[in-house]
LUMBAZA-365697 format. One record per residue: x, y, z of N, C-alpha, C in turn. Coordinates in steps of 0.02 Angstrom, whole numbers, plus 50000, padded with zeros to 5 digits. Each point is the difference from the previous one (the first is absolute). Layout:
BEGIN
XYZXYZXYZ...
END
This chain:
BEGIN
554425503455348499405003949991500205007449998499785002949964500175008149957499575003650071500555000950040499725006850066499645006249967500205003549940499865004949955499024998250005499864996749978499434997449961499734998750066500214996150043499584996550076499885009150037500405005849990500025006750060499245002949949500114998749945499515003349947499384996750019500004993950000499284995850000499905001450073500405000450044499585002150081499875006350020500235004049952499895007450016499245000449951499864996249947499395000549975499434996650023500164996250015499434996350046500134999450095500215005350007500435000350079498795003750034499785002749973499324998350039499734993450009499934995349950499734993950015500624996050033500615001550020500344996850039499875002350075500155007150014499585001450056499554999150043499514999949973499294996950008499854992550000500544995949982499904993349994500264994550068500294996050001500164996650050500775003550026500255002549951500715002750016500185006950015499425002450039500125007850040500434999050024500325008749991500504999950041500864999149940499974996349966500624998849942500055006249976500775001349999499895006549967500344995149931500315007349943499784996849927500964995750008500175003250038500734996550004500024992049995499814999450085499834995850019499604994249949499495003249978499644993549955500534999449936500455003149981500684999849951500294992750032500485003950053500234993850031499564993550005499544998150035499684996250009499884994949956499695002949950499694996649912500984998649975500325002149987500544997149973500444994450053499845000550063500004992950025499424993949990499645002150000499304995149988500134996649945500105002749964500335000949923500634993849990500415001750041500404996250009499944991450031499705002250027499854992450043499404997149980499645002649954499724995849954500274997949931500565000249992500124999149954500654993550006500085000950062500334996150030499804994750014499484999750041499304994150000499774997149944499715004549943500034994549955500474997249963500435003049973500634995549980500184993650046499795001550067500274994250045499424994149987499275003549982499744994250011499704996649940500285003949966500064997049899500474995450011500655000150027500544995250008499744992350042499455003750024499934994550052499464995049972499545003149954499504994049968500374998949916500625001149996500554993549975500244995250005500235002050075500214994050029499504997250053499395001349998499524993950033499925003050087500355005450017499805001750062499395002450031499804999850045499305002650033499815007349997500275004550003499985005849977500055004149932499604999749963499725001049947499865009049986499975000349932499705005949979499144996950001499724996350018499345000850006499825003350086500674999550020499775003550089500025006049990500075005649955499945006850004499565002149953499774997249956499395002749952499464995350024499485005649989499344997450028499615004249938499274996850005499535003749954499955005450015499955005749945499835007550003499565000550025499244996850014499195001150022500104998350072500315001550046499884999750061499494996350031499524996449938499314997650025500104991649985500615000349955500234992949957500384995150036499784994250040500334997250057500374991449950499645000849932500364994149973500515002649928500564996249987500535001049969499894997849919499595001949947500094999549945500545000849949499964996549923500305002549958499735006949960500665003250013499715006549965499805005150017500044997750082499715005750044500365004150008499755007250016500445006849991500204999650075500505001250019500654999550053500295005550045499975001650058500445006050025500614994750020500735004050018500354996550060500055008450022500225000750076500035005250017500655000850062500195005250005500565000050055500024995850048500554998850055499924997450072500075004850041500085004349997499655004850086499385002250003500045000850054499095002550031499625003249942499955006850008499895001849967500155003049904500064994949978500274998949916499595004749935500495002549961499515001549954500014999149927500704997850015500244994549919499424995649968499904998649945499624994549971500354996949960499924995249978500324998149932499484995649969499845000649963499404996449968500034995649926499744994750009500184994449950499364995149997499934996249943499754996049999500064992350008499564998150060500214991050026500044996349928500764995149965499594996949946500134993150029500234998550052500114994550023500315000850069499934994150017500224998650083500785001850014500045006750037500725004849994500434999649938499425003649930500295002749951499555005749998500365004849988499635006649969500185003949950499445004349976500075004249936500095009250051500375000649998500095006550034499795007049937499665001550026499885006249956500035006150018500205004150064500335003750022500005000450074499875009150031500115000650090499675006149987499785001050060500185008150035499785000150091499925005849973500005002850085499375001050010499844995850056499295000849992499985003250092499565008350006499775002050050499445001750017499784997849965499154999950018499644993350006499334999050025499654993750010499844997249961499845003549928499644997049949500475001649939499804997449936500384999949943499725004549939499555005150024499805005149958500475003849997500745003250028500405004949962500034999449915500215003349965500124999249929500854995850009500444999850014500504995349990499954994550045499414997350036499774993850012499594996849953499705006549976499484994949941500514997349952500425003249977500484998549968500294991449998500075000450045500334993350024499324997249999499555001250012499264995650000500134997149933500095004649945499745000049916500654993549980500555001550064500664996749943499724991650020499964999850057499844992750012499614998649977499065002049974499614997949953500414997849947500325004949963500474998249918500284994249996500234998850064500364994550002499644995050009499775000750036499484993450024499484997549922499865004249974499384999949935500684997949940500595001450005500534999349974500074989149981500174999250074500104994250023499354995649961499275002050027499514999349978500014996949921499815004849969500205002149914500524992349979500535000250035500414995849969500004992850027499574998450039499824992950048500475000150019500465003750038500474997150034499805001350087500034992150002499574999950062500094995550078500874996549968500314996950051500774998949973500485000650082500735001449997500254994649915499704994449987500165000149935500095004149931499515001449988499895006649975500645005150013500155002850058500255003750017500605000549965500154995450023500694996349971500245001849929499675000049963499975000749913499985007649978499825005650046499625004649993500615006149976500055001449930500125005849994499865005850019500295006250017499745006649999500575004349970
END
């Protein structure tokens, strides 16, 4: 992860980090921090992509959950966070469910605020619609499908 770009993005949004659950971080600190987070999610899922290959219990469906916080059942197609493992996290990675631990990943960011009105959250709002209306459009609508799927 490009430290350059992570000192830039926390020095620009370093008020709504302040003010948020993570008073107190200075912009260093959330540098360091996010490029471990960073790390060990990336670590995690590779581990647990490997793992619903070979049939193990730990799955990439244990770290993505529905984006709507309000959404307690697991659809196709449903728009997806997975998010760091420490306390307080602010990684996203966002994808669309197209099957039972398969996903359509359509990007990340850093998310420090409560809600998803910043302009480079909507962002990521717009990419997962595309995709999803994408998927839509072309009936592709189970890991069969998937399977065949040019891009």
């Amino acid at each position: 992860m490009d430290s350059g770009y992570l000192y830039r993005f926390f020095q620009d949004h370093r008020s709504e980090v302040q003010s948020g659950i993570y008073k107190g971080i200075s912009v260093e600190q959330a540098v360091k921090a996010t490029r471990h987070e960073a790390k060990l999610l990336q670590q995690t899922m590779f581990s647990l992509a490997k793992n619903g290959i070979s049939g193990r219990q730990q799955v990439l469906q244990n770290i993505f959950q529905p984006l709507n916080n309000n959404e307690y059942t697991l659809k196709p197609l449903q728009k997806s966070k997975a998010r760091g493992n420490r306390e307080k996290r602010w990684l996203r990675i966002y994808a669309i469910r197209f099957a039972a631990n398969c996903f359509v990943i359509t990007g990340g960011a850093i998310k420090v605020t409560l809600n998803m009105e910043a302009p480079y959250l909507q962002e990521e709002l717009q990419k997962l619609e595309k995709v999803r209306q994408f998927l839509v459009d072309h009936d592709l609508r189970d890991q069969t499908d998937f399977e065949y799927l040019e891009i």
